[in-house]
C-alpha positions in Angstrom: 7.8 0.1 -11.6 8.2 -0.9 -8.1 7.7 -4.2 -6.6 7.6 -5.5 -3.3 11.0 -8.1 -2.3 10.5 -10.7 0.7 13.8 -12.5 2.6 15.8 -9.5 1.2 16.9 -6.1 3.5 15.9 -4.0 0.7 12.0 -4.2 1.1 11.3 -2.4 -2.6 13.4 -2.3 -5.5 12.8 -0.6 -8.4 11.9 -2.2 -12.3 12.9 -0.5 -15.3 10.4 -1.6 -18.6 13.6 -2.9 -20.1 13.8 -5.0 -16.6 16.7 -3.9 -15.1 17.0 -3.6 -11.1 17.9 -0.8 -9.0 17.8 0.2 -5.6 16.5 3.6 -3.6 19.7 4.4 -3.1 18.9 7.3 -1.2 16.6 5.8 1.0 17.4 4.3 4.7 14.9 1.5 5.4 14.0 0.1 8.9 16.8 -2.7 9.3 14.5 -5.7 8.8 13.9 -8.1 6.4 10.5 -9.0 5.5 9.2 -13.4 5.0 6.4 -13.7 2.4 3.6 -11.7 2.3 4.6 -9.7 5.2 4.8 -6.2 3.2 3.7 -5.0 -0.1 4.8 -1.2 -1.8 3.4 1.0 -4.0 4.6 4.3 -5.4 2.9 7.5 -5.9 4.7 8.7 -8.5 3.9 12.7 -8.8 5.1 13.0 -4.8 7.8 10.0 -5.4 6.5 8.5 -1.9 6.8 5.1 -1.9 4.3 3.7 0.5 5.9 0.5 2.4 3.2 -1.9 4.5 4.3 -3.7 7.6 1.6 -6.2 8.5 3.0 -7.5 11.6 3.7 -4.4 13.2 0.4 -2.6 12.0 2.4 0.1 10.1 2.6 1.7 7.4 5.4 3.8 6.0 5.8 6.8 3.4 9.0 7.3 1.7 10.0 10.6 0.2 12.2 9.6 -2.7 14.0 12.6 -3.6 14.3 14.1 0.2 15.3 10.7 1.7 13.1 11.3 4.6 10.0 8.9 5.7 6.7 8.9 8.1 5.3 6.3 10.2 1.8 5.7 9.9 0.3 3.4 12.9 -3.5 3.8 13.9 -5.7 1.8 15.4 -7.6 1.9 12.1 -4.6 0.3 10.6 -4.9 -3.6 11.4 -2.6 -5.9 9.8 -2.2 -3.4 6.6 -1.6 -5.7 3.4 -1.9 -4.4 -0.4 -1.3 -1.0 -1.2 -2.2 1.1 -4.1 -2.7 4.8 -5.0 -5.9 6.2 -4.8 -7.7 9.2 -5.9 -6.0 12.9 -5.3 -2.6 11.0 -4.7 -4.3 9.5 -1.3 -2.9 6.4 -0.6 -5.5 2.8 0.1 -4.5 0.4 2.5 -6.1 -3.0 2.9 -6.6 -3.3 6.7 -7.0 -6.6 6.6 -7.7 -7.3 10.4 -10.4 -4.9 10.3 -12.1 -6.0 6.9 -11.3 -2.5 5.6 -9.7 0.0 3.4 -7.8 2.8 5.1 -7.4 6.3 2.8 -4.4 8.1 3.9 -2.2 11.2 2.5 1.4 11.4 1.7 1.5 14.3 4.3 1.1 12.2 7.0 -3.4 12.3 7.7 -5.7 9.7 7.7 -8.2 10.7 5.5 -10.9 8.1 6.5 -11.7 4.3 6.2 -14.2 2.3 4.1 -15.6 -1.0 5.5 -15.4 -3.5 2.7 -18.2 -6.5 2.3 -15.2 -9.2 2.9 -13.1 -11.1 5.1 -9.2 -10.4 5.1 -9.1 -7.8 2.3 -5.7 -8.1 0.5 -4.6 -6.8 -2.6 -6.3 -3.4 -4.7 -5.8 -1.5 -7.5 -7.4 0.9 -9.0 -7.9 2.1 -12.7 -6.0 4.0 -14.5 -8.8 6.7 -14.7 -9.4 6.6 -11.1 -13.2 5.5 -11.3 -13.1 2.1 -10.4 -11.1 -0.2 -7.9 -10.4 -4.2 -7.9 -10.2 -5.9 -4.4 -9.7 -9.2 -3.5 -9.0 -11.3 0.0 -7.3 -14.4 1.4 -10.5 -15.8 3.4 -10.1 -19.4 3.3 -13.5 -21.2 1.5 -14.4 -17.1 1.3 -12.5 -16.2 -1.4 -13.9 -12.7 -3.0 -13.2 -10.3 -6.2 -15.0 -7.2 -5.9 -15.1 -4.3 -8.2 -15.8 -0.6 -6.6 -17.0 2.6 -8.1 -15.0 5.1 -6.7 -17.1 8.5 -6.5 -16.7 11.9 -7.1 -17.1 12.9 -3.3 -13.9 10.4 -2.8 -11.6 12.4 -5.1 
């Protein structure tokens, strides 16, 4: 598993089912150090890419595992990018959460396309295990939402 770390220079670290920690060793992350909620992960585990939002500076980065190397993803399209999760075809989502959105891109460095979403400040997604349905949720005060997407064929 990887999980997201906040007032710590090593933005992801890595959880093994007997919960031991471990770093990317081979990795060389931006020199910052991210406060709460500032930047989630996930990982794509058949490219090992893990995917590393910056919400402050409207970025989102890729991380090749085994290579070491990385891409930086920043688009207009990509406002405020919060929760992260690994969509169909081995896309990565991206809540854009200025932009009440979801933002589809690949590990290859493309963005595939974004989704308008019926709520304010989306924040956190996952999808199922299957890859036919997606959870959403946001952080609009008095607004509060869970939705629950069907994910078509046409998507994959």
């Amino acid at each position: 598993m990887v999980a997201s770390t906040y007032d710590d220079p090593r933005p992801a670290r890595m959880l093994s089912v007997d919960s031991v920690e471990s770093d990317f060793h081979q990795l060389e992350f931006w020199n910052k150090t991210y406060e709460y909620l500032e930047s989630k992960c996930t990982y794509v585990q058949s490219k090992n890419m893990l995917v590393l939002t910056d919400r402050l500076a409207h970025t989102v980065y890729v991380y090749d595992t085994v290579k070491g190397t990385s891409k930086v993803f920043t688009n207009e399209k990509i406002q405020e990018p919060r929760g992260a999760c690994v969509g169909p075809g081995d896309t990565v989502l991206v809540c854009s959460t200025a932009n009440n959105s979801i933002v589809r891109l690949s590990v290859d460095g493309d963005l595939i396309c974004t989704y308008p979403v019926d709520m304010k400040y989306p924040e956190s997604m996952c999808v199922s295990k299957d890859g036919t349905m997606m959870a959403m949720s946001n952080n609009a005060k008095g607004d509060k939402k869970l939705h629950l997407y069907k994910i078509s064929a046409a998507m994959i």
